[in-house]
C-alpha positions as CSV (number, residue, x, y, z in Angstrom):
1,X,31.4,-43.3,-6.7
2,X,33.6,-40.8,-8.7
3,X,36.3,-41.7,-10.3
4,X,37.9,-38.5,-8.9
5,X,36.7,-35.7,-6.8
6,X,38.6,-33.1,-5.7
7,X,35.3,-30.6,-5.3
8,X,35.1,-27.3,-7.5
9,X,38.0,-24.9,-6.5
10,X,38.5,-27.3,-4.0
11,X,35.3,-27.4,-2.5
12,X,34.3,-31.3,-1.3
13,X,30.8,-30.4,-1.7
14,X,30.9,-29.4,-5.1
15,X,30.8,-31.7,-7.9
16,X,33.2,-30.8,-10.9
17,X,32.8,-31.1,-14.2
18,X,34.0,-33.9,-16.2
19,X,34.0,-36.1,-13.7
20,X,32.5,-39.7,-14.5
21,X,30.0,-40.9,-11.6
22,X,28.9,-44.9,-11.5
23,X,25.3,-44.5,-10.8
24,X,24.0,-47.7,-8.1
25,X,20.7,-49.2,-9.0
26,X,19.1,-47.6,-6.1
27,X,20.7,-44.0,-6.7
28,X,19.1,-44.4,-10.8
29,X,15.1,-45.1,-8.7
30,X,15.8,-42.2,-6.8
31,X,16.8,-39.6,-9.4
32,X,14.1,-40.7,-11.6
33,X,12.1,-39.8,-8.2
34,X,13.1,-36.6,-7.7
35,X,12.9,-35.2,-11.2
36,X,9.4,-36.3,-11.5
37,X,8.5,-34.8,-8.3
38,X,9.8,-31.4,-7.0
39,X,7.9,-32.0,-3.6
40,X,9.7,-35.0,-2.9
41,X,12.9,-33.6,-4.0
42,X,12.9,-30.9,-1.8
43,X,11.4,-32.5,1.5
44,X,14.1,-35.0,1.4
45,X,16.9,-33.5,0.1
46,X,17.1,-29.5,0.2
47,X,18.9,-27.7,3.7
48,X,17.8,-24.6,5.2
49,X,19.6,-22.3,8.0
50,X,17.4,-22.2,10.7
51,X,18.1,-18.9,13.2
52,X,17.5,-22.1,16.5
53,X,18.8,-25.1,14.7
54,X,21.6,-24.5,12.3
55,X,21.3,-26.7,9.0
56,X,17.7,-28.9,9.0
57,X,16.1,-30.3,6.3
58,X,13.1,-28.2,4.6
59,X,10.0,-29.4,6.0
60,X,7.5,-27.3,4.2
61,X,4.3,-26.5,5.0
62,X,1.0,-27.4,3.1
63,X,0.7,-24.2,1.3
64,X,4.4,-24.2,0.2
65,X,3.9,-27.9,-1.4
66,X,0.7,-26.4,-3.2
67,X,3.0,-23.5,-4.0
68,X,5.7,-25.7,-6.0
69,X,3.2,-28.0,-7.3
70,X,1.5,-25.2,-9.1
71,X,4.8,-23.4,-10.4
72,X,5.7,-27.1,-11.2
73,X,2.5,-27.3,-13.6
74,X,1.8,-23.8,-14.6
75,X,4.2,-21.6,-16.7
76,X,2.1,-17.7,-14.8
77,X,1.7,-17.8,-11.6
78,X,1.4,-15.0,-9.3
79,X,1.6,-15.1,-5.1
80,X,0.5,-12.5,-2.8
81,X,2.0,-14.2,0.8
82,X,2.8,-12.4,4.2
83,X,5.8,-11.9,5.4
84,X,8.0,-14.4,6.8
85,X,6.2,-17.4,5.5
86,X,9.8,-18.9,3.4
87,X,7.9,-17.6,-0.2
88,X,11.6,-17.0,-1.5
89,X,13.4,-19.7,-0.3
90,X,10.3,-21.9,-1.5
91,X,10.4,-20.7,-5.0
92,X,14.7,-21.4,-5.0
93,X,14.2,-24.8,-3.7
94,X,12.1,-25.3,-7.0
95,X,14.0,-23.2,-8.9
96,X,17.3,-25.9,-8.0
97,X,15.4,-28.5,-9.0
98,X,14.5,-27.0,-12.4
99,X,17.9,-26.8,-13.3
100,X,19.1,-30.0,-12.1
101,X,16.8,-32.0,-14.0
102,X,16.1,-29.8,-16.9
103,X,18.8,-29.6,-19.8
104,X,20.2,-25.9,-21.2
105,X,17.8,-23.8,-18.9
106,X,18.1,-20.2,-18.1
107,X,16.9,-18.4,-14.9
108,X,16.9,-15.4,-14.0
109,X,16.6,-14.1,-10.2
110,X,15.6,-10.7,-10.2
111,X,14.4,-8.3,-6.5
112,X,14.3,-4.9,-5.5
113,X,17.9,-4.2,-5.4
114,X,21.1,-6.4,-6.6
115,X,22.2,-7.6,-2.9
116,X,19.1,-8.9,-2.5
117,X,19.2,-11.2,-5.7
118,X,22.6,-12.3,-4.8
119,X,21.8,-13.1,-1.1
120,X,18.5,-15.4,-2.4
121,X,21.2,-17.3,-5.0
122,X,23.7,-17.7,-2.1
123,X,20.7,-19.3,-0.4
124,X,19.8,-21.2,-3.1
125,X,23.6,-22.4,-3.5
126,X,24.2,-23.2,0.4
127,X,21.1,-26.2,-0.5
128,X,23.0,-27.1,-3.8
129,X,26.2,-27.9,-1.6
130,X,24.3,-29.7,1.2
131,X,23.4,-31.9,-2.2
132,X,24.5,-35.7,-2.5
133,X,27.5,-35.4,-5.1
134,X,25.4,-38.1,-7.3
135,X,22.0,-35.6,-7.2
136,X,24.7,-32.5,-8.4
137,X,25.4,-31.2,-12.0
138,X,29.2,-30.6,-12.4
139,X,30.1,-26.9,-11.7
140,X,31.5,-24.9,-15.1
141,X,30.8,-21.3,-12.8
142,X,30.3,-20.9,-9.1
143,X,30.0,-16.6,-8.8
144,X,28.5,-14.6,-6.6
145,X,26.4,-13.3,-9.2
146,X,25.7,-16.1,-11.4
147,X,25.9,-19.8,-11.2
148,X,26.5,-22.1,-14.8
149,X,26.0,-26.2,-14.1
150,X,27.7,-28.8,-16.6
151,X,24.0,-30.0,-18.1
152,X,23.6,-26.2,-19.3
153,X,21.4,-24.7,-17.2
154,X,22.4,-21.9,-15.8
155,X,21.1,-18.5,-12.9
156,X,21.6,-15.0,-12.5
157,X,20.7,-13.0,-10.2
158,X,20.2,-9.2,-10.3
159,X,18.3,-6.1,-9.4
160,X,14.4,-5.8,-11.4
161,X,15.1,-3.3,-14.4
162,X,14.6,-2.8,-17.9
163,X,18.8,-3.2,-18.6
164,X,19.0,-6.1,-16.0
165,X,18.5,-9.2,-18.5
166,X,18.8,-7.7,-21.6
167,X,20.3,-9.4,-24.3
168,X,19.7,-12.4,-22.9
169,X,17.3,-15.4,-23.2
170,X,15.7,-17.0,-20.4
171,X,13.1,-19.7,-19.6
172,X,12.2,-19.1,-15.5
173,X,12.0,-15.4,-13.9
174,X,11.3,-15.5,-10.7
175,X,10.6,-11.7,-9.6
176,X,10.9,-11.6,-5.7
177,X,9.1,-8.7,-3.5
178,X,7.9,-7.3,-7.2
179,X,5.3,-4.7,-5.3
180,X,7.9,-3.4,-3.7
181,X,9.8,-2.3,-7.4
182,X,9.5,1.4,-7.9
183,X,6.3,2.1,-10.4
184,X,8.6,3.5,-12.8
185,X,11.2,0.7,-12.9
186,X,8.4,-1.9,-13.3
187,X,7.0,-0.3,-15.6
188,X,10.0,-0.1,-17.5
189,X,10.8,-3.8,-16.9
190,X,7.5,-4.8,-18.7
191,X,7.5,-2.8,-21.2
192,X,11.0,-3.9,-22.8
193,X,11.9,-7.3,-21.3
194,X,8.8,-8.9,-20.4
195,X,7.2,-9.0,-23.7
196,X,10.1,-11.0,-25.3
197,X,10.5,-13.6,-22.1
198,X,7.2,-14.5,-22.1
199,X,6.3,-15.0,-25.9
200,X,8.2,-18.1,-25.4
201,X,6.1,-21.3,-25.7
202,X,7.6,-22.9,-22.2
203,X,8.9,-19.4,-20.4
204,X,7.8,-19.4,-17.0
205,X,7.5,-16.1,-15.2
206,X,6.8,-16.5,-11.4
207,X,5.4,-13.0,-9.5
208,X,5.8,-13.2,-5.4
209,X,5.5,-10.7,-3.1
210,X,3.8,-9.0,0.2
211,X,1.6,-6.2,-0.7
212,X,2.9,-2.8,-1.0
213,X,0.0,-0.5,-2.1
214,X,-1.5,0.0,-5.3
215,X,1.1,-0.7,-7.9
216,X,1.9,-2.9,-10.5
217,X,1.8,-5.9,-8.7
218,X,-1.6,-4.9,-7.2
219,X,-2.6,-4.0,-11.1
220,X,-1.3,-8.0,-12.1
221,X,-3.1,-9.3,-9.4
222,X,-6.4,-8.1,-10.2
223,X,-6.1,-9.0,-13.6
224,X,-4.9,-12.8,-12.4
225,X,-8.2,-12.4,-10.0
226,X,-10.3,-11.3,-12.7
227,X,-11.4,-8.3,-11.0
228,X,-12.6,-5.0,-12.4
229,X,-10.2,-2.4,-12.6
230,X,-7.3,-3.9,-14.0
231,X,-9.0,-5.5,-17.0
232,X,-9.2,-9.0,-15.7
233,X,-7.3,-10.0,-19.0
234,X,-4.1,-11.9,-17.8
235,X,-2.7,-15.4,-17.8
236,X,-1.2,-15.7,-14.4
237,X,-3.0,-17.9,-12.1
238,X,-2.9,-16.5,-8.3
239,X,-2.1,-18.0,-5.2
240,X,-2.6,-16.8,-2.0
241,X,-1.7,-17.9,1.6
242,X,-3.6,-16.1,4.7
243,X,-1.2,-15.8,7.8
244,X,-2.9,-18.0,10.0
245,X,-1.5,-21.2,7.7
246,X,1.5,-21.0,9.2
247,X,2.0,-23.1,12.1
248,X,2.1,-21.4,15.6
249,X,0.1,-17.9,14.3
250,X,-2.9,-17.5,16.2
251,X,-5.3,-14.5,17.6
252,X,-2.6,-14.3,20.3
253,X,0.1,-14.1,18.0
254,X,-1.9,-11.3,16.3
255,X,-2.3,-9.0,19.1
256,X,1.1,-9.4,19.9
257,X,2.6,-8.5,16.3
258,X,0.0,-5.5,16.5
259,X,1.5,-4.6,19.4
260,X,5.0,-4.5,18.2
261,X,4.1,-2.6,15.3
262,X,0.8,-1.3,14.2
263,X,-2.8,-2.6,12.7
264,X,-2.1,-1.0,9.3
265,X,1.5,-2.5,9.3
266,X,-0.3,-5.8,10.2
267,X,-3.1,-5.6,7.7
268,X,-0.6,-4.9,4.5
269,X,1.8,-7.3,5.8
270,X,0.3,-10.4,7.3
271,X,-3.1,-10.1,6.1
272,X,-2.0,-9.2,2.8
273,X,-4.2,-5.9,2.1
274,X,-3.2,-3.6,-0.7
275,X,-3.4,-0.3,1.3
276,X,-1.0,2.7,0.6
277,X,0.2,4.7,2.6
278,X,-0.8,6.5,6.0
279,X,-2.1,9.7,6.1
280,X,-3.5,9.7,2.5
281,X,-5.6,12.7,1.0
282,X,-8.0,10.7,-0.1
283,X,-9.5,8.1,2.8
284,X,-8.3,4.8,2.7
285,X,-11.9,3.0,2.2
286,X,-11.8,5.2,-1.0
287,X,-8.4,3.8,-2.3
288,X,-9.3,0.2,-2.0
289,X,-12.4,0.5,-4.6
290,X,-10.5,3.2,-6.9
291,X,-10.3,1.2,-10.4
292,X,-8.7,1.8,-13.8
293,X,-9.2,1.1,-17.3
294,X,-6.8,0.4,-20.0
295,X,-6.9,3.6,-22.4
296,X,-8.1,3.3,-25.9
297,X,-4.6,4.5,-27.2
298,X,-1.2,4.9,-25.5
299,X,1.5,6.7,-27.2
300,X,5.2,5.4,-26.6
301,X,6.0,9.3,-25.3
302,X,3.7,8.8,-22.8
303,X,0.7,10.2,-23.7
304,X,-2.8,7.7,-22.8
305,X,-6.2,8.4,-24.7
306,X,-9.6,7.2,-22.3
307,X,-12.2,9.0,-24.5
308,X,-11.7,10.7,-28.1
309,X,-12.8,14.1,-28.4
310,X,-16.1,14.9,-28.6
311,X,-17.8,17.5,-30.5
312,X,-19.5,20.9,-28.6
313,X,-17.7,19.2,-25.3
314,X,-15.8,21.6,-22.4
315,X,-12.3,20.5,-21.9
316,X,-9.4,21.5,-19.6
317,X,-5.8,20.8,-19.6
318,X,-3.8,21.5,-16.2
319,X,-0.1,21.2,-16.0
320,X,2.8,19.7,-14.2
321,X,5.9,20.7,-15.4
322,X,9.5,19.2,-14.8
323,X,12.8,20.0,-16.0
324,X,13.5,16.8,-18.0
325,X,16.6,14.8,-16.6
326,X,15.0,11.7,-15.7
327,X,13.7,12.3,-12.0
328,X,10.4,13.8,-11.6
329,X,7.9,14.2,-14.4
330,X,6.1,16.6,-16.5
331,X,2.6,15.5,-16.6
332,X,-0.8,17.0,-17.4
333,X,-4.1,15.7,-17.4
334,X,-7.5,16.3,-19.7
335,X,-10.8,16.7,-18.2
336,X,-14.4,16.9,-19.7
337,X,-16.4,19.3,-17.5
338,X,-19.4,19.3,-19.8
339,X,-21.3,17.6,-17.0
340,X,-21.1,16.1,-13.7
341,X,-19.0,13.7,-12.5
342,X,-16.1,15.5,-14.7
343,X,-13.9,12.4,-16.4
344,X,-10.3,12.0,-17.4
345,X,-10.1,12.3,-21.4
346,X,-6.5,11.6,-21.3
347,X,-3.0,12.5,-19.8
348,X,0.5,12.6,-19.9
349,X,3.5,11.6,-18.3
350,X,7.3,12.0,-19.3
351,X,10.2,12.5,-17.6
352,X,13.4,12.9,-20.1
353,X,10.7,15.8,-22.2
354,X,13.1,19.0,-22.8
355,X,10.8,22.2,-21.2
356,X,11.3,23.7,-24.6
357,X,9.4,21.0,-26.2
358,X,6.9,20.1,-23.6
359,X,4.6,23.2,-24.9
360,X,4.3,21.2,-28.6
361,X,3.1,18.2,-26.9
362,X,0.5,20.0,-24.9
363,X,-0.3,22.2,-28.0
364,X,-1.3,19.3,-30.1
365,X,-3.5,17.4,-27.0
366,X,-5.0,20.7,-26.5
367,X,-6.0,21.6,-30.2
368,X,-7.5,18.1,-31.0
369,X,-9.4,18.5,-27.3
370,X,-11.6,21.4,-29.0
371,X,-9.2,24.2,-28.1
372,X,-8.7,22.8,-24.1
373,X,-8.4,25.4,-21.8
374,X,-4.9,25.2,-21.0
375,X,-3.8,26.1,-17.1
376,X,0.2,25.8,-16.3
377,X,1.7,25.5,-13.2
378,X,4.6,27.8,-13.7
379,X,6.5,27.7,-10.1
380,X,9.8,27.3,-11.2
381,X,10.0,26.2,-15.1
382,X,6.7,26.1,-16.3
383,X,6.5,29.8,-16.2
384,X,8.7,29.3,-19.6
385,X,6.4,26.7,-20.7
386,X,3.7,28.6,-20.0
387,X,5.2,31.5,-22.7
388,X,6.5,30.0,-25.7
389,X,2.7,28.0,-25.4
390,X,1.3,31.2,-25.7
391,X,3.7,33.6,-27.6
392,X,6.1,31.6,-29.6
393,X,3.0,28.9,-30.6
394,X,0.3,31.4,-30.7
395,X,-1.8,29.0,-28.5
396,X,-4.9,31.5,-27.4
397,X,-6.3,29.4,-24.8
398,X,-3.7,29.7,-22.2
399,X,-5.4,30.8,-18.5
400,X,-4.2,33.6,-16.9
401,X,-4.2,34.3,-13.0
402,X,-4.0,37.5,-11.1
403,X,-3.6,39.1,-8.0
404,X,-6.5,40.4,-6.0
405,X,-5.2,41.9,-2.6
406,X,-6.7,39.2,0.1
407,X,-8.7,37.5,-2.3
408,X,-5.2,36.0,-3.5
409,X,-5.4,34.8,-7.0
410,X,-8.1,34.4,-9.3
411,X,-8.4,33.3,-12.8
412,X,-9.4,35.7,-15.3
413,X,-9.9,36.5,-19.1
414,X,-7.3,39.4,-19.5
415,X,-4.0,41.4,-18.6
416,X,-3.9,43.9,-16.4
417,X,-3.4,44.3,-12.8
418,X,-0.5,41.7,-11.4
419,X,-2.2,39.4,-14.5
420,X,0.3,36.7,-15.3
421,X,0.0,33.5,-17.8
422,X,-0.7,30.6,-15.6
423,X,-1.2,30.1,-11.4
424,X,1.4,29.9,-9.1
425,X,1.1,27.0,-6.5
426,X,1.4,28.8,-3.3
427,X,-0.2,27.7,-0.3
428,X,-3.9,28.6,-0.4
429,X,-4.5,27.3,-4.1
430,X,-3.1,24.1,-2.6
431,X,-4.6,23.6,0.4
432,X,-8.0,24.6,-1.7
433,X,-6.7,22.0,-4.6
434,X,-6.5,19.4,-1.8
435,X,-9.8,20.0,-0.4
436,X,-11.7,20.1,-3.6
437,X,-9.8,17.4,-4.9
438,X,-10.7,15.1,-1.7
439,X,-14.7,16.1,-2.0
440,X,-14.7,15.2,-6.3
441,X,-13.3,11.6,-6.1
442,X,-14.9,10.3,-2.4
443,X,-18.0,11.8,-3.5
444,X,-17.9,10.5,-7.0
445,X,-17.9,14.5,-8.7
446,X,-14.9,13.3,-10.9
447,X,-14.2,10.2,-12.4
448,X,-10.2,9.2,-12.5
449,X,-9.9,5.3,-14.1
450,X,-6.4,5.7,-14.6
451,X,-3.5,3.3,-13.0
452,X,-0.8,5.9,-12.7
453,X,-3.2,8.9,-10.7
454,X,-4.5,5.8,-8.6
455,X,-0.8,4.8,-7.9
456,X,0.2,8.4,-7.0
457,X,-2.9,8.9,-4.4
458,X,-1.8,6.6,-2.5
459,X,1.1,7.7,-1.8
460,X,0.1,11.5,-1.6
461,X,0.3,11.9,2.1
462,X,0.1,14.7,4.7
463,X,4.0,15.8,5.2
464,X,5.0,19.1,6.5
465,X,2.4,21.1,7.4
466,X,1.3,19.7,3.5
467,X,0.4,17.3,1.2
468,X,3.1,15.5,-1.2
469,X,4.4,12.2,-2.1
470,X,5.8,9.9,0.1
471,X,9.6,9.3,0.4
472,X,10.2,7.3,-3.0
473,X,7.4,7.8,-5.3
474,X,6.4,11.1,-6.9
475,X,3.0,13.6,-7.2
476,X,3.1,14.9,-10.6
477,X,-0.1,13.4,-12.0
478,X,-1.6,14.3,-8.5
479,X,-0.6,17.9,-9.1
480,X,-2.3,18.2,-11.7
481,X,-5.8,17.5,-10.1
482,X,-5.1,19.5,-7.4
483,X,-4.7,22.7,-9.8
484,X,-7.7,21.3,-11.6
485,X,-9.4,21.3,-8.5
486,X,-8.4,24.2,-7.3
487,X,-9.8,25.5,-10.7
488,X,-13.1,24.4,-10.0
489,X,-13.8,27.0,-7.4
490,X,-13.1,30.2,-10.0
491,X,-16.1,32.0,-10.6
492,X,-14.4,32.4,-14.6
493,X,-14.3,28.4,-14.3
494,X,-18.2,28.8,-14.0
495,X,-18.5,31.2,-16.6
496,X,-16.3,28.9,-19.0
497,X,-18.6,25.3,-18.5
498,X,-21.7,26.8,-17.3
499,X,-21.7,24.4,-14.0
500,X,-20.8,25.4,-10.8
501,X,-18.6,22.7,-8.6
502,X,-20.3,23.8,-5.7
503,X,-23.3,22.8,-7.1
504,X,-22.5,19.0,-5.9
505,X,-20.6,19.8,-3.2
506,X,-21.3,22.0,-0.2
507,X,-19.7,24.9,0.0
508,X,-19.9,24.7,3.9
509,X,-18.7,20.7,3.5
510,X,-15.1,22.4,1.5
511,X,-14.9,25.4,4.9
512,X,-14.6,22.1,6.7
513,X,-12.7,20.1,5.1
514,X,-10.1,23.2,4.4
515,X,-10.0,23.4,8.4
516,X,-9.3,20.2,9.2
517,X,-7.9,18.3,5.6
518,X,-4.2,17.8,7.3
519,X,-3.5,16.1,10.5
520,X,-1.2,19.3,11.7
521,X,-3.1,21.5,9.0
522,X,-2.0,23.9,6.5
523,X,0.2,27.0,7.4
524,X,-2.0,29.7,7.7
525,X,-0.9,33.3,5.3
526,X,-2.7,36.7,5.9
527,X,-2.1,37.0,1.9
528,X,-1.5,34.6,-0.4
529,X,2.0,36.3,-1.5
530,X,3.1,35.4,2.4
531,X,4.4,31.4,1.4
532,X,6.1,30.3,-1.8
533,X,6.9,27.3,-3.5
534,X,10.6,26.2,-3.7
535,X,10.4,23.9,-6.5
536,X,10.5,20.8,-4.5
537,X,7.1,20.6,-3.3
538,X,8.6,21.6,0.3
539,X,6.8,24.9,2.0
540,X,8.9,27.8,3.6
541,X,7.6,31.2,4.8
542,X,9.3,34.3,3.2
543,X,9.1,38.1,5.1
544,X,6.0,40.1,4.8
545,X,6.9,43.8,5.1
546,X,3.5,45.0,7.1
């Protein structure tokens, strides 16, 4: 019994600090117990909110027990569980009983967004209050944000990103729904915290979530799995549960959730398949068997080297540019066309590069790629990149479109005419980049082993009478192919590599594939000045005077 016990702030069911408790012999056997064994702790002592029952003890299943015991024993794991199968409030339970029985530990509780953090640590601090006083650590802070116990141990709990836990030193992160983390954002994460939390000798980093299409997480698992594609070089171990573990899901159950929501919701959420989204450019059955490699070199300012130049080799640059403030990105991407399949040398991505500066960096990847031929996207701002390339750096490889009545434009070799440096992305050379593009990667014409392209094609969907990202990711990288694509089919484009796309694909297999490539298909233009781009990859008709 305490001596005193007034509760934290008044709270019976919180144990304060300083407060002197007179152990009985039988309460000593059982904490000994429960800080050998999590499992035990938790089936006997941690409350849950059931939605039917109120407050009932945690009765886990066999796969969560397996769960704790191998976060209990391992400092990497990674879990890839379906929804609704109590993964997060499975990891807190464990995470309560690591800082109850552990002195001066940190944890950090990081998910997609803040409120979500907070609401799994008001979870986790409902169980700590439905505690016996004599199992508790005294209170020193009780926030919404953060919780500090009297032994030293201590949790936060905040949104996934590179600022979140900065600063700070930390022996447990649990990162909850991390496949659902915008690319960017985890990319960021690992890139400036992760390195420093996990150097530690007894850090323990634990990675749960439901698939969300090819991302990090998917690259992680792979790596944990040992697969190809995602160099099969990591420590996490991996640990996976298949929906029919939980009691009460059968076949029935199946065709039921199916009903209520669809077989490719079902498949990436209860059977746990890393699909993208619907609608996808390139075929789904093509997606799942995409790989990557890690490049040879990658440059801090975002530049990634697959294959170093190579002497007498034909190499073409197309790009992507963005204004520079942080949202979407200027990209480009290199590609040997000296023979069939074509393969991606390199590429870029940056989103804070200034317009003005963006031509140096392609410049310099373009003059140690033998003098790349250089093709710019100049919609909006590139048509400045486009020039001080060519005029203020003197680069002579820049490619040059013009107009040709019906035929729309073409790539040539000189001025005159409507000639102009670089291509605008109107709706033809799109809807021929998406076509061509489609045919080179199903049919194994162009080789793309790069995480970033493969994240962005799966979220390159059919959206307004187009093709372009899906809500929350972007198509810059993607983009880039498509002009490269697009490309392909120039008859200068032949006279520059001395290969001919249509060589390896069907020119009657394109026709086809140009009529029926969207669901709702492409808006048809009697000439190819008849549609526009607006900058924000979002088609709109303009007046034709006939």
């Amino acid at each position: 019994m305490t001596n005193k016990q007034d509760g934290y702030l008044g709270n019976p069911n919180l144990k304060q600090a300083g407060i002197d408790f007179e152990f009985t012999k039988e309460q000593v056997k059982e904490y000994i117990k429960c800080s050998k064994d999590p499992v035990y702790f938790i089936t006997k002592y941690i409350r849950i909110v059931s939605l039917d029952e109120g407050l009932v003890p945690f009765n886990m299943y066999d796969f969560q027990e397996e769960l704790v015991n191998m976060i209990h024993d391992n400092r990497f794991v990674i879990a890839k569980l379906p929804r609704q199968t109590g993964k997060s409030t499975t990891i807190i339970s464990y995470l309560l009983h690591y800082v109850l029985f552990n002195q001066s530990m940190s944890v950090a509780v990081l998910a997609n967004k803040q409120s979500v953090a907070r609401d799994i640590l008001s979870r986790l601090k409902l169980a700590y209050e439905y505690l016996p006083l004599w199992l508790q650590q005294g209170i020193l802070e009780w926030n919404k944000g953060s919780i500090h116990l009297e032994n030293g141990s201590k949790i936060i709990a905040s949104s996934t990103s590179s600022s979140a836990i900065r600063g700070g030193s930390y022996n447990t992160i649990f990162l909850d729904e991390f496949a659902h983390i915008p690319n960017n954002i985890a990319e960021e994460f690992f890139s400036s915290v992760y390195p420093t939390i996990s150097s530690g000798k007894n850090t323990k980093v634990l990675m749960v979530s439901t698939p969300n299409g090819l991302n990090m997480f998917y690259y992680y698992w792979q790596g944990a799995n040992k697969l190809v594609g995602a160099s099969g070089k990591n420590e996490y171990l991996p640990f996976e549960v298949h929906w029919n573990q939980v009691p009460g899901r059968d076949e029935k159950w199946k065709e039921e959730t199916i009903r209520n929501t669809s077989k490719q919701q079902f498949e990436q959420e209860m059977e746990c398949s890393f699909l993208g989204s619907q609608n996808t450019l390139i075929s789904s059955d093509k997606l799942r068997i995409l790989s990557w490699k890690e490049p040879i070199v990658k440059n801090p300012d975002g530049l990634c080297t697959y294959e170093k130049p190579i002497e007498d080799h034909t190499y073409f640059i197309t790009v992507d540019t963005a204004r520079g403030q942080g949202k979407d990105y200027s990209a480009f991407v290199v590609i040997d066309t000296t023979e069939m399949p074509y393969r991606l040398v390199a590429k870029y991505r940056n989103n804070v590069i200034s317009p003005m500066v963006y031509p140096t960096a392609i410049a310099a990847v373009a003059e140690q790629y033998n003098k790349a031929y250089v093709l710019i996207e100049i919609n909006d701002i590139g048509g400045q990149v486009a020039d001080v390339l060519h005029q203020d750096l003197e680069y002579e490889n820049v490619m040059m479109a013009q107009y040709k009545g019906r035929a729309g434009q073409t790539i040539g070799s000189g001025f005159g005419g409507k000639s102009h440096l670089g291509v605008r992305t109107t709706t033809p050379v799109k809807k021929l980049g998406c076509s061509v593009l489609k045919s080179l990667i199903e049919e194994n014409k162009m080789l793309i082993e790069d995480m970033d392209i493969v994240n962005e094609l799966t979220t390159f969907v059919a959206k307004r009478n187009s093709f372009e990202a899906d809500d929350g990711h972007t198509d810059d990288l993607v983009m880039s192919l498509v002009l490269f694509s697009w490309l392909t089919r120039q008859a200068y484009f032949k006279d520059l590599t001395n290969t001919d796309v249509r060589i390896g694909i069907y020119e009657e297999e394109i026709d086809e594939l140009e009529e029926n490539i969207a669901p709702f298909g492409f808006i048809p233009d009697e000439e190819e000045e008849a549609s526009e781009w607006d900058g924000n990859d979002r088609w709109f008709d303009i007046e034709v005077p006939f």
